[in-house]
Backbone bond lengths (Angstrom), bond angles and torsions (degrees), N, CA, C in turn:
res aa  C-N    CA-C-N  psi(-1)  N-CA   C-N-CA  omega(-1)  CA-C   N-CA-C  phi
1 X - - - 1.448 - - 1.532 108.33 -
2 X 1.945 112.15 142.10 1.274 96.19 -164.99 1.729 107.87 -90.85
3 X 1.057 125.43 -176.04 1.753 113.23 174.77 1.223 101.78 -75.50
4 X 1.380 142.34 -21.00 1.266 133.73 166.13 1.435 121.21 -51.76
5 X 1.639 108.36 -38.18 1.507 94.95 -161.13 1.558 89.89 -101.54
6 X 0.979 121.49 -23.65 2.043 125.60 158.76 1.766 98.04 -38.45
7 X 0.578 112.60 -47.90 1.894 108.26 -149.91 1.631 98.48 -102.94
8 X 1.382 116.97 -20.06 1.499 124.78 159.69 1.815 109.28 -65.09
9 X 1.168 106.95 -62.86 1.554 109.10 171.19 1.442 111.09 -53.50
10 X 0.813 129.30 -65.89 1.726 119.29 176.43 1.245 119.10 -44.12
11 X 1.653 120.75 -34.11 1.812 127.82 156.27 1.809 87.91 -33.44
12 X 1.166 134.31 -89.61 1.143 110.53 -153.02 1.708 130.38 -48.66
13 X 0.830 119.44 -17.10 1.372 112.09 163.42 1.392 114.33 -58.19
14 X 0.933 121.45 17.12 1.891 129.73 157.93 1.365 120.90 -70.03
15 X 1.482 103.61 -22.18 1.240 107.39 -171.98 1.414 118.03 -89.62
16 X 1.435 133.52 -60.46 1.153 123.11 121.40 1.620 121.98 31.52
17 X 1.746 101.88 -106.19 1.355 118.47 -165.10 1.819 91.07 -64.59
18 X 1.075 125.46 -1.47 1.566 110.36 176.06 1.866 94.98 -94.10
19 X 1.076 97.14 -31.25 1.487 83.33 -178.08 1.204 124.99 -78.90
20 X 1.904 107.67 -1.11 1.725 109.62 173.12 1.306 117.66 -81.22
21 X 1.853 105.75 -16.01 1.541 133.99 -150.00 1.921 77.81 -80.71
22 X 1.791 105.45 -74.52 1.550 104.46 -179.62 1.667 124.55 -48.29
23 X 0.921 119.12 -3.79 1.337 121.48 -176.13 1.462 113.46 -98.00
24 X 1.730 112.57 -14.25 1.704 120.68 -179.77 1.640 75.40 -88.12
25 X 1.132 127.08 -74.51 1.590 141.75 -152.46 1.654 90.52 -23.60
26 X 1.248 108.20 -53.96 1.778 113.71 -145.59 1.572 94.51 -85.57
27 X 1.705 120.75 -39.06 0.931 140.15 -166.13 1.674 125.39 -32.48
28 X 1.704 98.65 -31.07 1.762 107.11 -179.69 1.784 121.49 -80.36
29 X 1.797 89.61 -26.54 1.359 109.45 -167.77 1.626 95.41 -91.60
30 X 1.418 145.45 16.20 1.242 127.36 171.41 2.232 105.31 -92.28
31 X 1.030 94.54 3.16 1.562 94.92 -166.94 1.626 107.14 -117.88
32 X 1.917 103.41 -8.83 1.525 106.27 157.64 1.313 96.89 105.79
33 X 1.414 134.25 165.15 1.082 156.30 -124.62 2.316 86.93 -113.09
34 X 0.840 87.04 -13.69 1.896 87.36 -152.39 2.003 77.25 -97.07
35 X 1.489 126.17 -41.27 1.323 111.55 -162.19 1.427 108.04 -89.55
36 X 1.515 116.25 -0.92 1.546 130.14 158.49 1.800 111.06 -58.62
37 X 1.587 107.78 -67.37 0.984 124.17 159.44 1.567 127.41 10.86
38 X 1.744 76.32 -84.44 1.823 113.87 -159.76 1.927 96.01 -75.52
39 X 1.335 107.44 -27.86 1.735 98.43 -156.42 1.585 92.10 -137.49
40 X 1.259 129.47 49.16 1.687 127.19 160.52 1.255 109.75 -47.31
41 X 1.271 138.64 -29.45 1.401 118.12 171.14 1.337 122.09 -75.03
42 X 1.602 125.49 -4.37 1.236 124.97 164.95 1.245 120.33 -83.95
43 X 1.596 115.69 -7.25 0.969 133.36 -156.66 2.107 112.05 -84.37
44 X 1.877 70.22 -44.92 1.748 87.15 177.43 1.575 100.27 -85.54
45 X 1.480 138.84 -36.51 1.436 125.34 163.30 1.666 106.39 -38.92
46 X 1.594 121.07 -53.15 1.933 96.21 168.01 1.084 109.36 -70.19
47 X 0.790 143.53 -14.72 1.708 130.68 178.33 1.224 119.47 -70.66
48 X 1.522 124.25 -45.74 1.416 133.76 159.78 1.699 108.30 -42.42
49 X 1.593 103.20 -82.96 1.667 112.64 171.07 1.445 96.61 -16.46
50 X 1.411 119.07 -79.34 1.983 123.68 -149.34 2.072 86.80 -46.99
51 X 1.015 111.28 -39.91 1.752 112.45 -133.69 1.613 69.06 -87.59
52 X 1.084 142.87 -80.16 1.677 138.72 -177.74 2.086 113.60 -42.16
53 X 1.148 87.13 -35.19 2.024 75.81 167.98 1.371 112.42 -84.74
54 X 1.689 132.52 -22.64 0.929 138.05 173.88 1.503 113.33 -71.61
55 X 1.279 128.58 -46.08 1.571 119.08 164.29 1.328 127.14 -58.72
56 X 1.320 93.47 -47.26 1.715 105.32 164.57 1.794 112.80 -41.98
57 X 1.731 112.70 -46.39 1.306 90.58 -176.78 1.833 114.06 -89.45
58 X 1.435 103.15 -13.21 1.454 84.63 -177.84 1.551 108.25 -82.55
59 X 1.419 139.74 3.06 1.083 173.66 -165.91 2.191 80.12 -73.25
60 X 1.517 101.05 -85.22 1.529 129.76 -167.21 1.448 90.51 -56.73
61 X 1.488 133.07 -55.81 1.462 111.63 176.82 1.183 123.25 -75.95
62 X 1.356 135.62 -26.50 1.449 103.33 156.57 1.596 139.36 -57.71
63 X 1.712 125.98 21.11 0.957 139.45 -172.45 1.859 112.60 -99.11
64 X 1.413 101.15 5.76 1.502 126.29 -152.81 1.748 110.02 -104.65
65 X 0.846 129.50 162.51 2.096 118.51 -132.77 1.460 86.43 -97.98
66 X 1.355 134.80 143.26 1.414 134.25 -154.63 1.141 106.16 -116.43
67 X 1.458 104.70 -25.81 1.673 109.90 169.99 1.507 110.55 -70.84
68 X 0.968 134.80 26.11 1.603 149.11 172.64 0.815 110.65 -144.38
69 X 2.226 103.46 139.47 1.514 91.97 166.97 1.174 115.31 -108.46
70 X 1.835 134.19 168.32 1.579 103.91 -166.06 1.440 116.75 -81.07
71 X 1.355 121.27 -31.11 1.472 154.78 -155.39 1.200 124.96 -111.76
72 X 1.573 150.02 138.34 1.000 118.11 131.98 1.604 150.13 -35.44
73 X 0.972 117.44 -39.27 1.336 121.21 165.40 1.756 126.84 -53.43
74 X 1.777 99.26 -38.23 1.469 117.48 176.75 1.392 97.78 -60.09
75 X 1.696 113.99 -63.99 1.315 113.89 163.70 1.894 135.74 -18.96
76 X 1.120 106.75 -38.32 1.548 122.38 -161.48 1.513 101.10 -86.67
77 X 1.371 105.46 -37.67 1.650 129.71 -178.52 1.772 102.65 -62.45
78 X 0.996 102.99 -106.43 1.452 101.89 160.42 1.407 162.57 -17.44
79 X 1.176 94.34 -28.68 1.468 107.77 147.84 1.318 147.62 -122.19
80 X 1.459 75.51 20.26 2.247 102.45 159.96 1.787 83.28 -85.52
81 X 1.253 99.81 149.41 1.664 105.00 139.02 1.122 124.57 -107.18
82 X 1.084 113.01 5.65 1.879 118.81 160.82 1.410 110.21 -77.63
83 X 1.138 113.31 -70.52 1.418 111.34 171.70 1.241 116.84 -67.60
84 X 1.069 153.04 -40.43 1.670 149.58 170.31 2.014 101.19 -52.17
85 X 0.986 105.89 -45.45 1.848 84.98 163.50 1.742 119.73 -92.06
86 X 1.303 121.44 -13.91 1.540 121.44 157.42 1.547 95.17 -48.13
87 X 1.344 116.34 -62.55 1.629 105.40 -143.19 2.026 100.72 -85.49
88 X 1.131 109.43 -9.02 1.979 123.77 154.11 1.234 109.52 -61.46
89 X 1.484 127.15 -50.28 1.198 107.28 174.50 1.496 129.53 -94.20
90 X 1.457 113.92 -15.49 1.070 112.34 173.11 1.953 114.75 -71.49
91 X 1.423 107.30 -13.49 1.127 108.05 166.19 1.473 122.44 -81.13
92 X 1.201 124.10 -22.47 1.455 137.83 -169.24 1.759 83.19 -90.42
93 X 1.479 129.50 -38.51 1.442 102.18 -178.38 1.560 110.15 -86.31
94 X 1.278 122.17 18.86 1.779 108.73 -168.86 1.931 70.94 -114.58
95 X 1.023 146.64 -37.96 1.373 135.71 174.27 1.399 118.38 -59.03
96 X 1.311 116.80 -34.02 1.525 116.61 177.68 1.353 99.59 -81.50
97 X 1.340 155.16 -39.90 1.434 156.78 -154.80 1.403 83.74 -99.93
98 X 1.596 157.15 -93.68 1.510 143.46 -152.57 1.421 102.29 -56.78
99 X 1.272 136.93 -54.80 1.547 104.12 166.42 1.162 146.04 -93.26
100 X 1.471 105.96 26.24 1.528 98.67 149.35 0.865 146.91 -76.01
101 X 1.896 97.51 -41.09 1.332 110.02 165.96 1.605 117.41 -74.31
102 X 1.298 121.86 -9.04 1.376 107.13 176.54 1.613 93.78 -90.36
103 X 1.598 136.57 -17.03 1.784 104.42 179.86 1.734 84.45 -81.25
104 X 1.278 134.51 -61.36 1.124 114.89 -170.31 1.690 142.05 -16.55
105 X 1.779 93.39 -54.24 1.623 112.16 -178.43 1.949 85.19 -82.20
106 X 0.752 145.51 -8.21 1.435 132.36 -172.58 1.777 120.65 -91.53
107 X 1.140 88.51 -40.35 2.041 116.23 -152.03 2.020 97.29 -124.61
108 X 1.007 100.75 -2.29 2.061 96.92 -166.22 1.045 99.34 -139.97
109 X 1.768 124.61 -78.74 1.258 111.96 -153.62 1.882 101.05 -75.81
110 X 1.892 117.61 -176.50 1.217 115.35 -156.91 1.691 62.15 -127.16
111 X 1.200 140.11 1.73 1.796 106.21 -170.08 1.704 94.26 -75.51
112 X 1.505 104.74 140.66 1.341 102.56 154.21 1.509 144.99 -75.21
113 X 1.476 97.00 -21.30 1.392 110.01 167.64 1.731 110.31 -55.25
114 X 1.195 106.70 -52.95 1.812 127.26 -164.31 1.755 87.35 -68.89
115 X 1.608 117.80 -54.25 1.652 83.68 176.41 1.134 122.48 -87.72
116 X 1.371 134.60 8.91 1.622 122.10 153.13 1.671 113.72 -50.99
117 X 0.884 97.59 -40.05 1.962 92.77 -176.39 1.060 106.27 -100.90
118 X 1.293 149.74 21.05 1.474 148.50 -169.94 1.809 103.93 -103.74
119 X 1.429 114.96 -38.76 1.464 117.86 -172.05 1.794 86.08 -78.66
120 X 1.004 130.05 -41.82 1.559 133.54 -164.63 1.882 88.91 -65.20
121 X 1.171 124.85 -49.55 1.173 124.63 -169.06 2.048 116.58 -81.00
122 X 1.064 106.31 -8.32 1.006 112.98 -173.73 2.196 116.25 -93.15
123 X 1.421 84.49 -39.67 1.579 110.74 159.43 1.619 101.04 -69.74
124 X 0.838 141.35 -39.60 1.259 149.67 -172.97 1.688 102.49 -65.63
125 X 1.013 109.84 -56.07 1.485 130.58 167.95 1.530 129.97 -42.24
126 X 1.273 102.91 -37.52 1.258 130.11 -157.99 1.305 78.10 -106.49
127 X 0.925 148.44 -101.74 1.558 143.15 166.63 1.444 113.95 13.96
128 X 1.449 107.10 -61.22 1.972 103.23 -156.81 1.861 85.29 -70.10
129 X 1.910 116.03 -34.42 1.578 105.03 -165.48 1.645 122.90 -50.25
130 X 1.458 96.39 -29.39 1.352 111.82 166.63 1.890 121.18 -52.11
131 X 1.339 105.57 -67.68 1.583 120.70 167.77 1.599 99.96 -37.42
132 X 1.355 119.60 -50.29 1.322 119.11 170.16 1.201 139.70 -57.81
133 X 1.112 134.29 -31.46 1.412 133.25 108.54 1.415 152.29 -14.18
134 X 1.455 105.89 -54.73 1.352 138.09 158.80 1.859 110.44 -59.85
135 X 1.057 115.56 -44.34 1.764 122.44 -178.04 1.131 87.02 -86.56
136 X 1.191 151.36 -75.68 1.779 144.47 -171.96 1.667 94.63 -22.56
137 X 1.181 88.79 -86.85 1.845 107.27 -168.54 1.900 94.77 -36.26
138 X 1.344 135.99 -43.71 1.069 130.16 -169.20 1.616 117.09 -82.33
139 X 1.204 127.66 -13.52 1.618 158.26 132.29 1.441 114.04 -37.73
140 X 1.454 110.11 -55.83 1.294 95.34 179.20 1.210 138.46 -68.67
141 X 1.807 98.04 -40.64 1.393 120.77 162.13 1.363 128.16 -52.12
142 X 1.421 119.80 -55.72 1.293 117.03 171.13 1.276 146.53 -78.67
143 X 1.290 98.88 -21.00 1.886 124.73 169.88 1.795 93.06 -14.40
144 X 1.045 81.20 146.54 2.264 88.48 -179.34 1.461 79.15 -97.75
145 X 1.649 134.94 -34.88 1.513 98.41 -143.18 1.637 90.66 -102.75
146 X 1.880 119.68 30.30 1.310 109.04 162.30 1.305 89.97 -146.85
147 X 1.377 136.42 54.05 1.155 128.86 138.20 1.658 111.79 -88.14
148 X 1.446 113.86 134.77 1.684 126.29 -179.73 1.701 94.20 -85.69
C-alpha cells in the first residue's frame, strides 16, 4: 500500500471526530433551553470541545489524496481559477479572523468566558491552515487552464 492511499484512509476518520464536534454543538440543547440558562459556562466548555473536535477533524481530512476531487461541487471549485483562488482566499481570511480572536481571547483579553472558547478556536485555526494547504495543492491540480 502506497503512503498516499495509507494517509487517504486515515482522512476518513474525519468523520467520526466530526461527529464528536456535532455532538458538543447539540450537546447544551439536550437538557432544554432553561439548563442553558442556569449553566452558560458549560455551555461554552461545549463550545470549546465542538471548536477543538472540529479542527481536529478538518486537521484528519486534509490527509485525503489531492489528486482527486471528492464531490462534484469540489470539482466545480477547482477547476475554475476564479473560484479556486476566491475559495484560497476566502480561506486565508476565515484563518486570519478564528485566530485572532482565539490568540486574543487566549494570550490578551482577561474575560474568562472569551478564553474558554479561544483555545477551542485556535485549534480550530490550525485546522482550516491545513485545508489551506490541502485547497492550494487541490488548485494546482485541477486548474482547467493547467490541466495537459
Amino acid at each position: 500500500m502506497s503512503f498516499t492511499r495509507f494517509f487517504h484512509l486515515i482522512s476518513y476518520l474525519q468523520y467520526p471526530l466530526m461527529l464528536l464536534a456535532l455532538y458538543y454543538a447539540i450537546h447544551p440543547y439536550l437538557g432544554g433551553l432553561d439548563a442553558i440558562k442556569d449553566n452558560f459556562e458549560l455551555v461554552l466548555t461545549d463550545i470549546n470541545k465542538m471548536l477543538v473536535w472540529m479542527g481536529l477533524s478538518i486537521s484528519f481530512s486534509t490527509l485525503q489524496d489531492t489528486t482527486r476531487t471528492q464531490n462534484e461541487l469540489s470539482r466545480k471549485i477547482w477547476e475554475d481559477p476564479k473560484k479556486g483562488r476566491r475559495m484560497i482566499i476566502l480561506i486565508i481570511i476565515s484563518i486570519a479572523i478564528i485566530l485572532a480572536y482565539g490568540i486574543f481571547g487566549y494570550f490578551i483579553s482577561d474575560n474568562a468566558m472569551l478564553q474558554e472558547v479561544s483555545f477551542g478556536a485556535i485549534v480550530l485555526g490550525i485546522g482550516i491552515v491545513g485545508m489551506l494547504k490541502a485547497a492550494s495543492e487541490m488548485y494546482e491540480n485541477h486548474r482547467r487552464d493547467r490541466v495537459a
